[in-house]
N, C-alpha and C positions, 0 to 999 in steps of 0.2 A: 504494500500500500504506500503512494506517494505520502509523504508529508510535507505540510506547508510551513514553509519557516516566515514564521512572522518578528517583526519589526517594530521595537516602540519607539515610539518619535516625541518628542515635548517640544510643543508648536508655541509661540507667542505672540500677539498682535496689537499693533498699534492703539492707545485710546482715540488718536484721531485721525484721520491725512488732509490732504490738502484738498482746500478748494478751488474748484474751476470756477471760474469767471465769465458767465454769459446767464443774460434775463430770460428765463422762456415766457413764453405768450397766453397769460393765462387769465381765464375770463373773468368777466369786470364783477362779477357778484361774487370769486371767491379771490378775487386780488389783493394782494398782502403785502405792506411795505415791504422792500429790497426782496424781493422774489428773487431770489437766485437760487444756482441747481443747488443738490445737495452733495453733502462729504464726496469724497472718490470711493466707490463701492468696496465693499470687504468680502470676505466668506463668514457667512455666519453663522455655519456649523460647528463651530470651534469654540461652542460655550458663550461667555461675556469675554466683551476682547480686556487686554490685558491681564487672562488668566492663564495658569498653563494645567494642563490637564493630559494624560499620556494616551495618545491615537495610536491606535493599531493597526497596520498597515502591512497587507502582503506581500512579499517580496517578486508578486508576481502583476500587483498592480501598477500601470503606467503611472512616474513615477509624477509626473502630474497633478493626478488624480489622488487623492486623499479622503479614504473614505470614514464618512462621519458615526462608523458602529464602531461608539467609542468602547474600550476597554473597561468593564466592570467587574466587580469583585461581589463576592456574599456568600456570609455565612452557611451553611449548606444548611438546610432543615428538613423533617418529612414529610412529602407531599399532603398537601390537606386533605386530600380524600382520593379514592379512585373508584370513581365515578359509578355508586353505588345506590344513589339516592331515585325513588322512582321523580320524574317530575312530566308536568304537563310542558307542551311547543308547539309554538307556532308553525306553520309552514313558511319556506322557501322564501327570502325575499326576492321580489320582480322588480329588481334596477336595469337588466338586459335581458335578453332573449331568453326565452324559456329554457328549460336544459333539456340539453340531449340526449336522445336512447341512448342508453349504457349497449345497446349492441352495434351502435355506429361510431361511437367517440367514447376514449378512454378518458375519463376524468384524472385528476390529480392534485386532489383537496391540499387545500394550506391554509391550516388554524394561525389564526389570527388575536392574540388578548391583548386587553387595555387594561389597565390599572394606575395609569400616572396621578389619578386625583382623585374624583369623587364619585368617578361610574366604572364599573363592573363591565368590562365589553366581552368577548368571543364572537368572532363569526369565520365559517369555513367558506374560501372563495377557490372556486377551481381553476389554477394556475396554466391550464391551456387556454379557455377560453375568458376569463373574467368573471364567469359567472355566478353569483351570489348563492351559495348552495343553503346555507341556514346560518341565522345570527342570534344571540342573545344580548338581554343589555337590564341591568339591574342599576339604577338611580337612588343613589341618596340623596338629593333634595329635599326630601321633608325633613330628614334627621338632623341637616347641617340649618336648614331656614329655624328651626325650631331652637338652635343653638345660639342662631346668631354668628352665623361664619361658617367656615371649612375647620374640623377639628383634626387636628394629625392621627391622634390616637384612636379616633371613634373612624376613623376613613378606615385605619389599617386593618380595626377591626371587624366591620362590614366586609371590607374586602376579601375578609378570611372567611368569615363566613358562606359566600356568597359566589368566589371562584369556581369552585366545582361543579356548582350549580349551573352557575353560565355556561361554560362551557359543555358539559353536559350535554345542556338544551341545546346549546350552537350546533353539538355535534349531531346528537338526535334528530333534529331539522333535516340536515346535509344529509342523515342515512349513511354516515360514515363512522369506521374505528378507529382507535389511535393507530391500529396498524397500516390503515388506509390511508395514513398523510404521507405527503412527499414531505413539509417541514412544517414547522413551528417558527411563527414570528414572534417576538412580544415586546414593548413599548422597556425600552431602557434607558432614556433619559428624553427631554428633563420633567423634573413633576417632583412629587411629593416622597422624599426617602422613605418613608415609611410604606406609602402605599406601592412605589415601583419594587420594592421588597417583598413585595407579595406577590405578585405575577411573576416574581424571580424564584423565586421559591417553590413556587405550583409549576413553571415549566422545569425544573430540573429535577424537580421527580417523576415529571411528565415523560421526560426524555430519560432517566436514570431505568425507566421499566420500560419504556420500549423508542431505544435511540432512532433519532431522527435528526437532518441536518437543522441546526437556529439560526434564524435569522434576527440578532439585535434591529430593533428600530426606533429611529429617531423621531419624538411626538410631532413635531415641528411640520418634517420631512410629512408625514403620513399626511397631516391636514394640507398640505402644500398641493401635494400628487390626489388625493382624494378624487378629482372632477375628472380627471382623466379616466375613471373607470366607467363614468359616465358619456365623456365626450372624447374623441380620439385627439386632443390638442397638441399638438407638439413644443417642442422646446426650440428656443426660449421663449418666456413668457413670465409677465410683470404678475407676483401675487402678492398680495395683503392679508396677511393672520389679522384677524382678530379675537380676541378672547377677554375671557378673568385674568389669565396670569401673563397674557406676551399683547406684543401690537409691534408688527415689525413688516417692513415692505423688504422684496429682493427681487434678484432677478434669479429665476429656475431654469439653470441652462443644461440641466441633466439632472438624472438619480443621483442625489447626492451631490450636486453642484451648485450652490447657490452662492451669489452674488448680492450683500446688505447694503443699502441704499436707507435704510432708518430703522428704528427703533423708539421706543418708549423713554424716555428719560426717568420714571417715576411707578406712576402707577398704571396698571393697564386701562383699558375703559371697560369691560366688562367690570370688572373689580369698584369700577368710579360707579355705574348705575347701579348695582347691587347695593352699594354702600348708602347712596343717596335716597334708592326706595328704600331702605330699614330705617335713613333716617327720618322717613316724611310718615313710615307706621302703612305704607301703603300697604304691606301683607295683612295687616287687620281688616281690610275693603270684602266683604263675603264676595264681593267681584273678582276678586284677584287669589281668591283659595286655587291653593296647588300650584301655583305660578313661583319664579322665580324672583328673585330682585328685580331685575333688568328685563323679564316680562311682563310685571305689576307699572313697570313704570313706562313701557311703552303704549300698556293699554288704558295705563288714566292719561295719559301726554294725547291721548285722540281728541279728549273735552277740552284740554285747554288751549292758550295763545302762546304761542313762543316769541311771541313780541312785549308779554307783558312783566318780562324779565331782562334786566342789564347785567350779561354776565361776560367776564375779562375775556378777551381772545386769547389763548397761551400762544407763548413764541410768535410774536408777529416780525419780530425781530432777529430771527434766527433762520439762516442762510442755510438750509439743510430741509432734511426728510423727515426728520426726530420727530418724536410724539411727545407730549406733556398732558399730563390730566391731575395732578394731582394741585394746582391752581385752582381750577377747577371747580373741584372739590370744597376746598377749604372757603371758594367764595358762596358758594351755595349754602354750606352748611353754619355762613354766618348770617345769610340772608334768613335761613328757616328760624333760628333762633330770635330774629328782628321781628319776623311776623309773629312768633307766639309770645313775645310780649305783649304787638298790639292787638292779638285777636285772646286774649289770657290764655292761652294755651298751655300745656303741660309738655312734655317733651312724650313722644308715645301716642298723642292726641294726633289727628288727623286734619291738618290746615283744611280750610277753605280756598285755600287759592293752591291745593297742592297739582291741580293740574297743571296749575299755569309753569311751576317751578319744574314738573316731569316735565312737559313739552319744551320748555326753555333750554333744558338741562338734553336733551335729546338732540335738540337743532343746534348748540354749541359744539357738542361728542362730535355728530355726523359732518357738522361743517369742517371744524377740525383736524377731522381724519379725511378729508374728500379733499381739503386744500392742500395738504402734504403729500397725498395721491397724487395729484395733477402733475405735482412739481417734480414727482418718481417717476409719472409719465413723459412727461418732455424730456427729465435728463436721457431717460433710455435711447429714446427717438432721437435725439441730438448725437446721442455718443454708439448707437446702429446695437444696444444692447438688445434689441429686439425686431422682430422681420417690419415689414414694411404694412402688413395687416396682422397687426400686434392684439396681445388677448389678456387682460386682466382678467385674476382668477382670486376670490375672494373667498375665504372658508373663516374658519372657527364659529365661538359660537354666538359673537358681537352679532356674525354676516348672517342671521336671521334677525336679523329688526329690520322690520322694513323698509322704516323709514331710512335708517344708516345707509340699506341698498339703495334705496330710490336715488339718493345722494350719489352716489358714488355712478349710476347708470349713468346720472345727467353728465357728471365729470367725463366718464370714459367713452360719452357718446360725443363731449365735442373735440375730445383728441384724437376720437377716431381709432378708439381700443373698442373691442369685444370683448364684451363684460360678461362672466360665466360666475354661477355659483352653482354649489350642491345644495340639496334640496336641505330645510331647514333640521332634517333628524341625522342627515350623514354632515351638519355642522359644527354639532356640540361632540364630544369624546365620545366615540362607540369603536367596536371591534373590526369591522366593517373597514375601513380604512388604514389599519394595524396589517390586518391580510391581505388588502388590495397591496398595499407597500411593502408587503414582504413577497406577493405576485412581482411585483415589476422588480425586485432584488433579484429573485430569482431566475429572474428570466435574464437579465442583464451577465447573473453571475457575478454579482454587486457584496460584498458583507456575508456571504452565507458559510458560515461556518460547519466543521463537522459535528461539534455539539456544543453545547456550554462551560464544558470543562475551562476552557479559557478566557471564562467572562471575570473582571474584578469590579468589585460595586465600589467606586470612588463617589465620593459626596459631592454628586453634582446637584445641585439644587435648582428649581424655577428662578428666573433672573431674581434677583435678593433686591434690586430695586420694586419690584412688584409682587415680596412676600404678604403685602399688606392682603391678598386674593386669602391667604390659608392661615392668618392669625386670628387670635378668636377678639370677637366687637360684643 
């Protein structure tokens, strides 16, 4: 048997580089003083820049390329269950064609899990054709809304819980056994040590009873590639994360090739509207039961005026792609304070004008993030980072608010980009795009390892600028 000799590297990168010097042309309603492009692009699979963290790299990859299934480490423990429990499942999800007689086409399942944060994913995707064979997906949302945040230790322990299970059912769906997989993908950085702890733990004894090649994957990378499973898009091509814990634009010029053009300075915006509806009590609205922060507050922002609030522009003045929200934040939440003195309010109490502050607070987020777009749009188009019928590709789980799309369509339809998203349930954390991304690894011949033996769990964490997403409020 050949052996792969692998390669540890300790990469380091600049806090900042240089900027280029040219105005793009960018429309009069989202125009912002000294519009200029932004930073000179980075790779932004390399963690936060200025950190170093050790990349594994096979001696067999062009030496170019530097592939982002970083090296991890953990504790060894035993499996949490082997997949004993009876449970009820759904059927097959329908993202593409139906699937094919098993006596005309040979399938080749590849399990898929999530565990970076707060949802519980598996889904098996058949690595010939794309096709979605069965998924599960377990939400903790009311346990964490009920707390008042993301708790680390109540995550990991859901997660424990709840692993076997999913999968299970993912697998049960698909009509497949662990013997039936060609491999095992699973989400290895970045997210929550405790909870990517878990899916590390449940795949190594997954694979300890019956080996399979792993594929580590990158959370980022998955939501990045996501829409391709949907739509045949090719690379390159401008995408926008959004989420609770990231908000970062790049250019996707391969599996595993990205090119950073901005990021969050602060806080993310998922993490800003979650925070702002628990401070307005919006989850107390019997309207808004079962909903999340940043769904409570997109659906009382329908009643109000987004005019009938003055709230700061962040970074008008800053010559880049960057994000900032947590300005933001801090002005809204002295505003709500101003009003429940003059309506006597208690803090918990429910304004009267809290539409008007969701809606305000919504059309600032989306402006925000739409005008720092535009200006990721024209660098690309200026410096040929992208073809010449260019495609923004918008995911996480920001990129289901509507309104934030609508914004963003108007932007990418006067630069003359093709605005794609995935549908609002393959936008928040599921399994479903863990397998599609360990699908297109595989296929590529990208990170796949022979098994886990050689993974090390180093303590990479969600950007630490936007741990404010998984501390408790």
């Amino acid at each position: 048997m050949m052996m792969m000799m692998m390669v540890v590297m300790t990469l380091r990168f600049p806090r900042r580089g240089p900027c280029h010097a040219f105005t793009p042309c960018i429309p009069g309603w989202i125009r912002a003083p000294n519009s200029l492009c932004p930073l000179a692009p980075r790779r932004f699979f390399i963690s936060k820049p200025s950190s170093r963290i050790a990349v594994v790299v096979p001696t067999s990859t062009p030496p170019h390329h530097h592939d982002w299934a970083t090296n991890l480490s953990i504790m060894r423990s035993p499996v949490v269950s082997r997949f004993t429990s009876a449970v009820t499942f759904s059927p097959p999800s329908r993202y593409t064609a139906t699937r094919h007689d098993s006596t005309t086409h040979t399938t080749r399942p590849l399990l898929g899990i999530e565990t970076s944060c707060d949802e519980t994913g598996a889904a098996v995707v058949d690595a010939t054709d794309g096709v979605v064979l069965g998924e599960a997906l377990h939400s903790q949302l009311n346990t964490h809304t009920q707390m008042g945040g993301i708790h680390y230790e109540m995550a990991q322990r859901l997660h424990r819980e709840n692993v076997a299970r999913v999968v299970d059912e993912a697998m049960r769906a698909a009509g497949v056994s662990v013997g039936d997989l060609t491999a095992v993908a699973t989400t290895v950085r970045p997210g929550l040590p405790f909870s990517l702890a878990v899916g590390m733990e449940f795949t190594i004894g997954l694979l300890d009873a019956c080996p399979k090649p792993f594929i580590p994957i990158h959370h980022m990378e998955a939501h990045a590639l996501t829409v391709r499973l949907l739509h045949p898009v090719p690379f390159p091509f401008l995408v926008l994360l959004l989420s609770g814990g990231h908000c970062l634009l790049a250019v996707a010029r391969g599996i595993g090739d990205f090119l950073r053009l901005g990021e969050t300075l602060d806080s993310a915006p998922g993490c800003v509207l979650d925070r702002i509806a628990r401070r307005l009590s919006l989850l107390r609205l019997s309207e808004c039961a079962g909903m999340s922060g940043g769904q409570a507050l997109e659906h009382v922002a329908l009643k109000g005026d987004c005019d009938a609030m003055n709230l700061p522009e962040p970074l008008i003045q800053m010559r880049d792609c960057n994000f900032s929200f947590s300005g933001l934040l801090s002005a809204v939440c002295r505003i709500i304070e101003r009003k429940e003195k003059e309506e006597g309010k208690n803090p918990g109490d429910v304004l009267s004008c809290a539409s008007d502050i969701a809606s305000a607070v919504q059309h600032s987020v989306g402006l925000h993030i739409a005008k720092r777009t535009h200006r990721a749009m024209m660098f690309a188009l200026r410096y040929w980072l992208v073809p010449r019928n260019p495609t923004l590709v918008v995911s996480g789980g920001v990129a289901s608010n509507a309104y934030i799309r609508a914004m963003l369509r108007s932007v990418a339809g006067d630069a003359d980009f093709n605005l794609l998203c995935p549908p609002a349930r393959l936008c928040t954390d599921n399994g479903v795009m863990i397998a599609w991304n360990g699908v297109e690894r595989f296929r590529a011949n990208l990170g796949v390892l022979p098994s886990p033996e050689g993974i090390r769990f180093e303590p990479i964490y969600m950007n630490t600028r936007n741990e404010d997403k998984a501390q408790n409020t």
